[in-house]
C-alpha positions as CSV (number, residue, x, y, z in Angstrom):
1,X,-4.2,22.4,-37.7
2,X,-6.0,20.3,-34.7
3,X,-6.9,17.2,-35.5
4,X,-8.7,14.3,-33.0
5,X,-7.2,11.0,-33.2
6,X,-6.9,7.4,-31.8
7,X,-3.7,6.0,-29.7
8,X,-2.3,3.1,-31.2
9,X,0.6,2.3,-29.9
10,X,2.8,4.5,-26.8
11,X,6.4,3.9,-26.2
12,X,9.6,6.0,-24.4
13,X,7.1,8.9,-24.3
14,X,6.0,8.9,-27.6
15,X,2.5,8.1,-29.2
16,X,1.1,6.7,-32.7
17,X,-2.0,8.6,-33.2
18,X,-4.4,7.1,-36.1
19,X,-6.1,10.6,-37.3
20,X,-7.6,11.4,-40.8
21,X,-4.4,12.5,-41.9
22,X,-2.9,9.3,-41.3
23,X,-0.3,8.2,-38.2
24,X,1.4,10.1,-36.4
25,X,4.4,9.9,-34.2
26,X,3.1,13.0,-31.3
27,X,4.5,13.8,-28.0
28,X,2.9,15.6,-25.4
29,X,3.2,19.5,-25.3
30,X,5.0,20.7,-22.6
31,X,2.0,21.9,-20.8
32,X,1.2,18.5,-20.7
33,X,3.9,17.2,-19.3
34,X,4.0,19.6,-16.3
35,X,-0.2,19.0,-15.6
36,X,0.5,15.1,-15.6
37,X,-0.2,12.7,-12.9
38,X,0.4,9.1,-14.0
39,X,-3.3,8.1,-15.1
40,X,-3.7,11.9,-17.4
41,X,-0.5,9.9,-19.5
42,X,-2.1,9.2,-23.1
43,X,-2.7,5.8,-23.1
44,X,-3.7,3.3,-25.9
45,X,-7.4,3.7,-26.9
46,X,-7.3,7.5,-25.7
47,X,-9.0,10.3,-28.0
48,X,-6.7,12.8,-28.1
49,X,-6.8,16.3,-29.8
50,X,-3.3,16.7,-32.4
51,X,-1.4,19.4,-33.6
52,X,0.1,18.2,-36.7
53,X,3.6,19.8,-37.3
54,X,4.9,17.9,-40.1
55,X,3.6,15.0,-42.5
56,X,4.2,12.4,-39.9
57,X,4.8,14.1,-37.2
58,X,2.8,15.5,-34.3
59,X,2.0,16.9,-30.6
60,X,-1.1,16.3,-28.5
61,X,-2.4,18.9,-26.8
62,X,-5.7,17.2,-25.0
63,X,-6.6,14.1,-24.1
64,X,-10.6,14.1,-24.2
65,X,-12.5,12.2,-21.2
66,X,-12.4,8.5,-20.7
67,X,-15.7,6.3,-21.2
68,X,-13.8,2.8,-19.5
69,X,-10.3,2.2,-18.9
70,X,-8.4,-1.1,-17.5
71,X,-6.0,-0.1,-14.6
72,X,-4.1,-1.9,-11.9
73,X,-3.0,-0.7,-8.8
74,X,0.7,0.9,-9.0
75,X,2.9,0.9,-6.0
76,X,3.5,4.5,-4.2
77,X,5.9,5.6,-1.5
78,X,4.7,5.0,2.0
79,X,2.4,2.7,0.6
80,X,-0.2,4.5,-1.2
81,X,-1.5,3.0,-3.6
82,X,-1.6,4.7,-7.4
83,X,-3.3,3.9,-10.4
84,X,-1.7,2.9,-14.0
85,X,-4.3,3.0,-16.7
86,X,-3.6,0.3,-19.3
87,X,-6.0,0.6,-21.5
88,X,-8.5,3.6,-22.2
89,X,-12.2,3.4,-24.1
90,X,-12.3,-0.8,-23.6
91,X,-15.6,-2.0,-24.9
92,X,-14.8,-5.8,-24.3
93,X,-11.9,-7.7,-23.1
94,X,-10.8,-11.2,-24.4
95,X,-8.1,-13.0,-22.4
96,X,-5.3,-14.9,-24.2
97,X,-3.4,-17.5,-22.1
98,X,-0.7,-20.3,-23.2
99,X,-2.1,-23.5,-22.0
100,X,1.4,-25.4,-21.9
101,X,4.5,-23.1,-22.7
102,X,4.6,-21.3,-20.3
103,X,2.3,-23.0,-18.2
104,X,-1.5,-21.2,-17.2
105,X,-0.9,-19.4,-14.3
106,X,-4.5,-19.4,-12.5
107,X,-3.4,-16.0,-10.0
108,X,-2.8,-13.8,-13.3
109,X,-6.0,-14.8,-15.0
110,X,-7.6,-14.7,-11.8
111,X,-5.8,-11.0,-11.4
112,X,-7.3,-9.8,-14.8
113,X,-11.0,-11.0,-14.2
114,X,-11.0,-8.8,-11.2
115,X,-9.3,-6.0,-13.3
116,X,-12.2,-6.5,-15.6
117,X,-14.8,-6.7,-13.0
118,X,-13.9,-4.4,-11.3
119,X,-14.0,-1.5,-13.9
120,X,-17.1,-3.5,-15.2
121,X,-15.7,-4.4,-18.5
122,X,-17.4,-7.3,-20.5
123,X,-15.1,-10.2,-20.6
């Protein structure tokens, strides 16, 4: 039985999927795996198509087109430059920042408003 569902929550190479039959703990199917490049990985906020093999249990099989994702640049060899999607489907982005402990660090808020500019994300 297919069912289309939500990522929660990914970890180790497995993924919480909110569908109408609940959560589900998925992997990928092994055709995914093989396709992959690092920004087709299911990431939180992805619509994904499920296989459900068990209760709690299933495997995804698609992951549908994204509308907006927040990525950074991943280091390559030879110094290309790769992508790695952190978030996929973002509508609006809020920034959270300790103001004493640690202390605000300016460069990594500064690094996330250009994230969020440049994939023109509302902040």
């Amino acid at each position: 039985m297919s069912l289309q569902g939500l990522v929660l929550k990914a970890q180790s190479g497995f993924f919480w999927v909110k569908t109408d039959a609940g959560v589900l703990e998925c992997s990928l199917r092994g055709r995914l795996k093989k396709e992959r490049q690092s920004s087709d990985i299911a990431v939180i906020g992805d619509v994904v198509e499920v296989k459900q093999v068990s209760p709690t249990n299933g495997a995804i099989e698609a992951v549908e087109p994204r509308r907006s994702k927040l990525a950074r640049r991943a280091a390559g060899s030879r110094g290309v430059w790769s992508e790695d999607v952190l978030l996929a489907n973002v509508d609006q982005v809020l920034l959270v920042f300790a103001c004493a402990d640690p202390p605000l660090s300016p460069r990594m808020l500064d690094r996330y408003l250009v994230l969020t500019e440049a994939e023109e994300l509302d902040t």
